[in-house]
C-alpha positions in Angstrom: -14.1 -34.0 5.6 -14.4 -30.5 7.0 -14.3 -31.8 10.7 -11.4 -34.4 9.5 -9.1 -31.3 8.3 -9.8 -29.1 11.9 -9.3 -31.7 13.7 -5.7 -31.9 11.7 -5.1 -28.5 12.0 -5.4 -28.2 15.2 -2.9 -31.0 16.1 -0.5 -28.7 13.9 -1.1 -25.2 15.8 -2.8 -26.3 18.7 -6.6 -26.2 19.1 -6.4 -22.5 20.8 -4.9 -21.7 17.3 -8.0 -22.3 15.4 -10.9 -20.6 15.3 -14.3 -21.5 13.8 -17.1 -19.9 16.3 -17.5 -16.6 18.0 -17.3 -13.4 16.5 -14.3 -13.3 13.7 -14.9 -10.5 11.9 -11.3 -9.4 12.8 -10.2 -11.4 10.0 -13.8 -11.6 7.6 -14.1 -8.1 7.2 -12.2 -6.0 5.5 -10.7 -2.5 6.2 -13.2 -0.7 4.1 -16.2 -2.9 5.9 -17.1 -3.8 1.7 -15.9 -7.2 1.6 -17.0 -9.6 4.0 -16.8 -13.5 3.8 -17.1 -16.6 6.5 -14.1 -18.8 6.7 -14.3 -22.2 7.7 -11.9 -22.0 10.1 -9.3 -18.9 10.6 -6.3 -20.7 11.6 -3.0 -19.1 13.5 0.4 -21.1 12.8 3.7 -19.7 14.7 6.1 -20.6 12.8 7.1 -21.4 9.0 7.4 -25.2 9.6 3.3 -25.0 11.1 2.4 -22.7 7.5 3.8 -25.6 5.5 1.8 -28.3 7.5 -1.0 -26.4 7.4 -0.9 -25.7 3.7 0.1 -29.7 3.1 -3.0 -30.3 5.0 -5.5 -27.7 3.1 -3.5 -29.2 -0.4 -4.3 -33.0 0.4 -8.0 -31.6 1.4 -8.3 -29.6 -1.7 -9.7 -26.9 0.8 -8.2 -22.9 -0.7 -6.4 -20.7 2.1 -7.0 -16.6 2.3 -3.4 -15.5 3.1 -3.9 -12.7 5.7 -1.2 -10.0 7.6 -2.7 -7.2 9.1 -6.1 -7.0 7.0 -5.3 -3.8 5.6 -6.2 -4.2 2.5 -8.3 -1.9 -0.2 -9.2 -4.2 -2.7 -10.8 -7.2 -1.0 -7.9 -9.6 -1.2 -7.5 -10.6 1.8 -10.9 -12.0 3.2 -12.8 -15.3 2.6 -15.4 -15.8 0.4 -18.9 -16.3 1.9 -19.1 -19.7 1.0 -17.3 -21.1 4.7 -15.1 -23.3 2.7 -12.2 -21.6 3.2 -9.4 -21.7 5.4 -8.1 -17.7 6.6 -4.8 -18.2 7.1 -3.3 -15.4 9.9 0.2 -14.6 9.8 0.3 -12.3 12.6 1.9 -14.9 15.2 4.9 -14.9 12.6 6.0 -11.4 13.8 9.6 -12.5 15.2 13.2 -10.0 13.8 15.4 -12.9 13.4 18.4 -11.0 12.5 20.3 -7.7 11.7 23.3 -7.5 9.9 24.6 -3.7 9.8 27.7 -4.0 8.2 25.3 -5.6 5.1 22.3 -2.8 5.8 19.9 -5.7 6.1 17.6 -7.4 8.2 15.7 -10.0 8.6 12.3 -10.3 9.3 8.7 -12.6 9.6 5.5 -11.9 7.5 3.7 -11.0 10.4 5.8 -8.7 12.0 4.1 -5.3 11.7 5.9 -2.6 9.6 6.0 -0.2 12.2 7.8 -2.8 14.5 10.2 -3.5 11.9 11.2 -0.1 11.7 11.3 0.5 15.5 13.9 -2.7 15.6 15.8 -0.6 12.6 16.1 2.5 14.4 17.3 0.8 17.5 20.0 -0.7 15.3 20.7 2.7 14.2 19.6 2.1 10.8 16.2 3.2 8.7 14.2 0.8 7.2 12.6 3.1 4.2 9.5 1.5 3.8 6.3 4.4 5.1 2.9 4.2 4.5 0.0 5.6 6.8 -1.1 1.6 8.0 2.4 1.1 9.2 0.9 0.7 12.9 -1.0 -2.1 11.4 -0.1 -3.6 8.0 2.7 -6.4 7.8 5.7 -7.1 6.0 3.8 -10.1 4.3 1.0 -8.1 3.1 3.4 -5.1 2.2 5.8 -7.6 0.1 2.3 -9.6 -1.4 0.8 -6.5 -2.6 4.4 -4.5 -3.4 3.4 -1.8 -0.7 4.4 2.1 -1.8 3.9 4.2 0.7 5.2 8.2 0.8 9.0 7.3 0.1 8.9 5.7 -3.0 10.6 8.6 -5.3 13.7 7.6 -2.9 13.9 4.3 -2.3 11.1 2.4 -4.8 8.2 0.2 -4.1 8.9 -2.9 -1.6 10.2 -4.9 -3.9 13.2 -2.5 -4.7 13.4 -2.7 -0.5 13.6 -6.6 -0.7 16.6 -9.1 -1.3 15.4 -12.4 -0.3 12.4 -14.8 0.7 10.8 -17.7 2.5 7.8 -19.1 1.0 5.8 -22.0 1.8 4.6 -23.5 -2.0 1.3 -24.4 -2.9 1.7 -28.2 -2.0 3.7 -27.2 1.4 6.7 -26.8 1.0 9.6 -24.6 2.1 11.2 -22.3 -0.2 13.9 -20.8 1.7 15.3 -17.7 -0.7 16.5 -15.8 2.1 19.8 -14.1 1.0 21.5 -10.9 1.8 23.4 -11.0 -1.8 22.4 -7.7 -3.9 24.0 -9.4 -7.0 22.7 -13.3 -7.3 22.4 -14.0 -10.9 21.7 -17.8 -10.7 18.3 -18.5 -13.0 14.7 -17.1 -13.0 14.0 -14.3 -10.0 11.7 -16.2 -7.8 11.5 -13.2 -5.5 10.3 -10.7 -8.0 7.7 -13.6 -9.4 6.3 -13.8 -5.5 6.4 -9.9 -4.5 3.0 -8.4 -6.1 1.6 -11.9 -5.8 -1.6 -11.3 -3.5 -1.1 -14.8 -1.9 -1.9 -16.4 -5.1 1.4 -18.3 -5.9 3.2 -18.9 -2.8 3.0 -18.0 1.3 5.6 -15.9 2.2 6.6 -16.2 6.2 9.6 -14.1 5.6 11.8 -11.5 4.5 15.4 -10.2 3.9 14.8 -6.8 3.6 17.4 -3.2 2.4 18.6 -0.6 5.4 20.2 2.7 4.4 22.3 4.6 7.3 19.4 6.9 9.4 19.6 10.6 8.2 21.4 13.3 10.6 18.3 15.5 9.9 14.8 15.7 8.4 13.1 18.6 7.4 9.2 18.7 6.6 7.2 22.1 5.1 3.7 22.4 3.3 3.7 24.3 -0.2 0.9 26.3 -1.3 0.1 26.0 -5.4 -2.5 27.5 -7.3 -2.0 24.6 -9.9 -1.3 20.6 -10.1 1.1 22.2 -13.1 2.9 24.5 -10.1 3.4 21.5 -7.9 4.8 19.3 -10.9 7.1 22.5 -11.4 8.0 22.6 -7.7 9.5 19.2 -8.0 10.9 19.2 -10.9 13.6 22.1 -8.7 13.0 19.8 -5.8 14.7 17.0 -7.6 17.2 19.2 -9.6 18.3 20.8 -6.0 17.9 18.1 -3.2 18.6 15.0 -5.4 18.6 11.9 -3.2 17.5 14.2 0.0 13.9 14.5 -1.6 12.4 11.7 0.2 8.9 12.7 0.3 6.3 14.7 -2.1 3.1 14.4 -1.6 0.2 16.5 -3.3 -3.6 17.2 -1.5 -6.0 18.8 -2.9 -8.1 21.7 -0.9 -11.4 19.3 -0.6 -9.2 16.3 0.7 -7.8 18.9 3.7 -11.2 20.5 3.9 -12.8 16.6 4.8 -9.9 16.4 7.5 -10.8 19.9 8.8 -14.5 19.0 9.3 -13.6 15.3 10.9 -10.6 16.1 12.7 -10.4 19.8 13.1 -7.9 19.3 16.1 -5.3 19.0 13.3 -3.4 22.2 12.4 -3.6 23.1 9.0 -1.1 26.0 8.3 -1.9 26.6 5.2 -5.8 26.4 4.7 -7.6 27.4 1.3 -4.9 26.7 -1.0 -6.2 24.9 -4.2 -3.4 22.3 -3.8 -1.2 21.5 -0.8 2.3 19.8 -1.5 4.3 17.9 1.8 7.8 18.2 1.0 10.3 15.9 3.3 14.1 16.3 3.1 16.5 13.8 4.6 20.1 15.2 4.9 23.3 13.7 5.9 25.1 17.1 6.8 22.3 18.0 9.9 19.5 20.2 10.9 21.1 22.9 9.9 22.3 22.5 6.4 19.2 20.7 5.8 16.9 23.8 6.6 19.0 25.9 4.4 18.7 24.4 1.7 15.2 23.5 2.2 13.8 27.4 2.8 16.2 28.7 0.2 14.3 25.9 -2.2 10.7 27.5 -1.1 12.0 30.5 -1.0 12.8 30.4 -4.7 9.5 29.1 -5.6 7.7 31.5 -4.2 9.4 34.3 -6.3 9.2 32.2 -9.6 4.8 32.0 -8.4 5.1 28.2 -8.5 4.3 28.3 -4.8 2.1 31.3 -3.2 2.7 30.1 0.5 5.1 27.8 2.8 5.6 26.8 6.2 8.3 24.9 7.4 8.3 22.4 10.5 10.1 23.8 13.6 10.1 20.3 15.5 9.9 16.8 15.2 6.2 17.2 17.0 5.2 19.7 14.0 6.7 17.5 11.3 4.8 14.9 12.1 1.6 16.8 12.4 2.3 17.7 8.9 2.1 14.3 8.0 -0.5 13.0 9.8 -2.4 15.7 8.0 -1.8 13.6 5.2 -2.3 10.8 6.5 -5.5 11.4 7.7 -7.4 12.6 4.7 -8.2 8.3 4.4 -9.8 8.3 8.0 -11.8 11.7 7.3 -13.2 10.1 4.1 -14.5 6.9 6.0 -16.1 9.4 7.9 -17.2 11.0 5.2 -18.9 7.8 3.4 -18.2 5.2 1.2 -16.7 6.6 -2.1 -15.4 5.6 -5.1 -11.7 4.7 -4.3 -9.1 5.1 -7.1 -5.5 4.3 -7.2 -4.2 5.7 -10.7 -0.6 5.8 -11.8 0.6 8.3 -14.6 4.3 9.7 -15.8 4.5 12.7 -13.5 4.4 15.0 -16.7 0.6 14.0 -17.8 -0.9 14.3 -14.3 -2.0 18.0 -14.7 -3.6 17.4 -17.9 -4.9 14.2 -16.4 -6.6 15.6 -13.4 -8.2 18.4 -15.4 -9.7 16.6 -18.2 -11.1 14.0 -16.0 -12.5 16.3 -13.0 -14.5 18.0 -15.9 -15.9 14.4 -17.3 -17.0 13.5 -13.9 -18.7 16.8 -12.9 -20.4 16.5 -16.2 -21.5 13.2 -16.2 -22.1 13.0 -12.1 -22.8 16.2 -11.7 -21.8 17.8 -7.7 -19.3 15.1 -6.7 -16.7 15.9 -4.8 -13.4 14.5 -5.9 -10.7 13.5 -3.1 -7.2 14.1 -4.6 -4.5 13.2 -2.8 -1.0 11.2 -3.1 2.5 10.3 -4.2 2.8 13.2 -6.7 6.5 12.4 -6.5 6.0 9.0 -8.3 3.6 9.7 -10.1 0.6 8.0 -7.7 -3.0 9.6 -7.1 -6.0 8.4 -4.5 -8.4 10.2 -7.1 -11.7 9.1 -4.7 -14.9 10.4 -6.1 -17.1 11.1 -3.2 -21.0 11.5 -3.4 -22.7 15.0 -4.2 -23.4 16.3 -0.5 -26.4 15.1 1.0 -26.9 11.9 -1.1 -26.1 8.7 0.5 -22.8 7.1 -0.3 -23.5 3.7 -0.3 -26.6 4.5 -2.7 -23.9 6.2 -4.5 -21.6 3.6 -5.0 -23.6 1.1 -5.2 -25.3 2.5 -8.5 -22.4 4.7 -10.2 -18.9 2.9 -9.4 -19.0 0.8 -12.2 -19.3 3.9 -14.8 -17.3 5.9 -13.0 -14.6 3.7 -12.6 -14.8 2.9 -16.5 -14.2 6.8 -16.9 -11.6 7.4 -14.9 -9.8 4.2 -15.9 -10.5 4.9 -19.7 -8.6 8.5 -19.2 -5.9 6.7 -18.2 -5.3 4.8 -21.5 -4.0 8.0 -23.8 -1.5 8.9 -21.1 -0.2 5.5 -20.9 -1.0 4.9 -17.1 -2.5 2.5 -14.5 -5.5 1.5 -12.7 -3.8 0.2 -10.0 -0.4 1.7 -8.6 0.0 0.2 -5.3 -3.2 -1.3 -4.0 -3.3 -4.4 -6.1 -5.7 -6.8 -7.5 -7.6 -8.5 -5.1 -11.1 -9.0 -5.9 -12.3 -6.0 -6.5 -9.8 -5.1 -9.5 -9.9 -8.5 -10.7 -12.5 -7.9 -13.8 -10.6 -4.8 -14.9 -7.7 -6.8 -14.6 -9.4 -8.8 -17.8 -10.4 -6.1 -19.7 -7.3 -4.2 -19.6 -4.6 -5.8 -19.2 -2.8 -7.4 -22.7 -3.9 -10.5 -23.7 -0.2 -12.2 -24.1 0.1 -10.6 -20.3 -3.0 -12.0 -19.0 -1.8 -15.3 -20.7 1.4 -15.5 -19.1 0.0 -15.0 -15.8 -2.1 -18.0 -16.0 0.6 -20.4 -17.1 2.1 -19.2 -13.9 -0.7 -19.8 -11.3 -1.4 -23.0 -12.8 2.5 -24.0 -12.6 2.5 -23.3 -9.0 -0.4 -23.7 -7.9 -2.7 -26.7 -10.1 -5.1 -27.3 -8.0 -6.0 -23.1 -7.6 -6.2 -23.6 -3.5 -3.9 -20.3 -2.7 -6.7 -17.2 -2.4 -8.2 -18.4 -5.7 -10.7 -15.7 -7.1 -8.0 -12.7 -6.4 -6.1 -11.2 -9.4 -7.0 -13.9 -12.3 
């Protein structure tokens, strides 16, 4: 059967198009090297008319498909199993910008096209695609709209789903949903779109996108905050937002250990403000210039730091330095790969309880697990941490996680509860979320959800085991 269904699927794609020896651990091995599987065959269509006859193949097979973009993942959803049944599907030859329509700010774009291209093809157009997240070199449009991508811009412009109008999906038994529409009112039944963004693969194949422009800001102004507290920070944008409105389009929030990993991995990277307890990048977008935009960005600090909400700031000079400033953030991940594995968290609270949150929970976790070191960093501006919990110094981290993730993760997750927040903001499911998923999500929820995979997908063939 097996050699039956290759054989097929190379008459779809062509044989160069399908891989099944050699070294493929491009596609079975995840980002965070945790999660790898052995595909039966990792398979390459070009086009949405080659998805859909490869999925009506896999469907008359009964052999699953692993959707995959850019294998970026975090949470193992986008890797075979180990059992070398199943088919990796790669959407990375789908990576074409079939159109952009200014006058409508939209454009539209393939699943495999990589974000960073997308936004290049944007800017050309002279328009900003809003979407920003540190894997945009990498990560694709599919993946971002499968797992409903963040990223550092969110407080502006929402999630990728609030940055999507329309779809192409190839259904479970192959065939072509074509939702692609530029229409930001379309009130005509149930909201397909919004049932297949957040997804994971599991209900439908999406090969491409509609996706929101906005008109490209005359300026952009970046700075670093110093705060002695999470509470300062939350204060600081609270007069962000009440002062820059719309213009606050970044506000991220490190923590002085998550710098302090950077320094000792990548101590090439400036770090103007060094020591502080916690480290707040500010962005600013304005439509009036450079100049209005700084003014209003220093007189901002400049207020802060007589109120004591902020004891230091530094303020980009140059396009060069403001992009430093953010691939100081940016590179806090990188640093803790270096570091070791760790226990990776990706918590959502209302902004208002993540001060309380953070302290309560660093004291449970030095208590319980005494001299870890707790990696704090994220979207402060929506509310989103990365609250990793590194090993005690010295001790092995794969030892480490391998005996304390599960009651860690039960601690920080169960903190969570009184505040009314989320174990998972923007990383998804997958497989590695999947059993809290279970626990913790309501049973009518968890019961709707299933009536929906087995609706469009009966047979459980599209990257079965992730999510439910």
């Amino acid at each position: 059967m097996s050699r039956h269904l290759l054989e097929r699927l190379r008459a779809i794609v062509g044989a160069s198009q399908v891989l099944s020896e050699g070294d493929l651990s491009a596609w079975e091995l995840d980002w965070r090297r945790r999660w790898r599987g052995h595909a039966l065959a990792v398979v390459r269509p070009g086009s949405t008319a080659e998805v859909a006859a490869v999925v009506q193949a896999c469907a008359e097979q009964g052999t699953a498909i692993v959707p995959q973009g850019g294998n970026t993942g975090l949470v193992g959803g986008g890797v075979p199993d180990a059992s070398g049944t199943q088919v990796l599907l790669s959407l990375q030859r789908l990576n074409r910008i079939r159109a952009i329509d200014a006058a409508n700010l939209t454009m539209t774009v393939e699943a495999g096209c990589v974000l960073q291209a997308a936004q290049a093809a944007a800017r050309e157009a002279g328009q900003l695609l809003p979407l920003s997240l540190a894997a945009e070199g990498s990560c694709t449009i599919g993946g971002n709209l499968a797992t409903n991508a963040g990223g550092t811009q969110v407080l502006r412009w929402g999630n990728a789903r609030e940055l999507c109008l329309g779809l192409e999906a190839v259904t479970a038994n192959g065939e072509v949903w074509d939702g692609l529409t530029g229409l930001r009112k379309d009130n005509t039944g149930y909201d397909l779109r919004d049932l297949l963004i957040g997804s994971e693969g599991t209900l439908a194949i999406i090969t491409a996108a509609t996706l929101k422009l906005a008109p490209l800001p005359a300026a952009t102004m970046t700075a670093l905050a110093a705060c002695t507290t999470l509470a300062d920070a939350v204060a600081l944008l609270q007069q962000a937002r009440a002062r820059l409105g719309a213009g606050l389009t970044g506000f991220e929030v490190m923590n002085a250990f998550s710098l302090a990993l950077v320094a000792t991995h990548f101590p090439a990277l400036p770090q103007p403000l060094r020591g502080a307890p916690w480290t707040v990048l500010l962005e600013l977008s304005d439509i009036d210039g450079e100049a209005a935009a700084r003014q209003r960005l220093e007189a901002l600090l400049g207020d802060a730091l007589e109120q004591g909400c902020v004891t230091d700031a530094a303020v980009a000079e140059s396009i060069a330095q403001a992009r430093a400033l953010w691939h100081l953030r940016e590179s806090i991940p990188l640093a803790q790969a270096e570091e070791g594995l760790n226990v990776k968290h990706d918590i959502a609270l209302p902004v208002s309880a993540v001060p309380a949150y953070v302290e309560a929970t660093d004291a449970l976790l030095q208590r319980h697990f005494p001299g870890v070191r707790l990696v704090n960093f994220g979207h402060l501006g929506d509310g989103n941490l990365h609250y990793n919990v590194q090993a005690p110094a010295g001790q092995d981290g794969a030892a480490f996680l391998r005996e304390h993730e599960h009651a860690i993760n039960a601690l920080v997750f169960d903190a969570l509860v009184p505040h009314g927040g989320s174990f998972s903001a923007e990383h998804g499911i997958g497989a590695l979320k999947r059993d809290e998923l279970a626990a913790r999500k309501h049973p009518v929820a968890l019961a709707m959800m299933r009536a929906i995979k087995r609706a469009l997908d009966p047979q459980n063939l599209l990257n079965p085991g992730r999510v439910l």
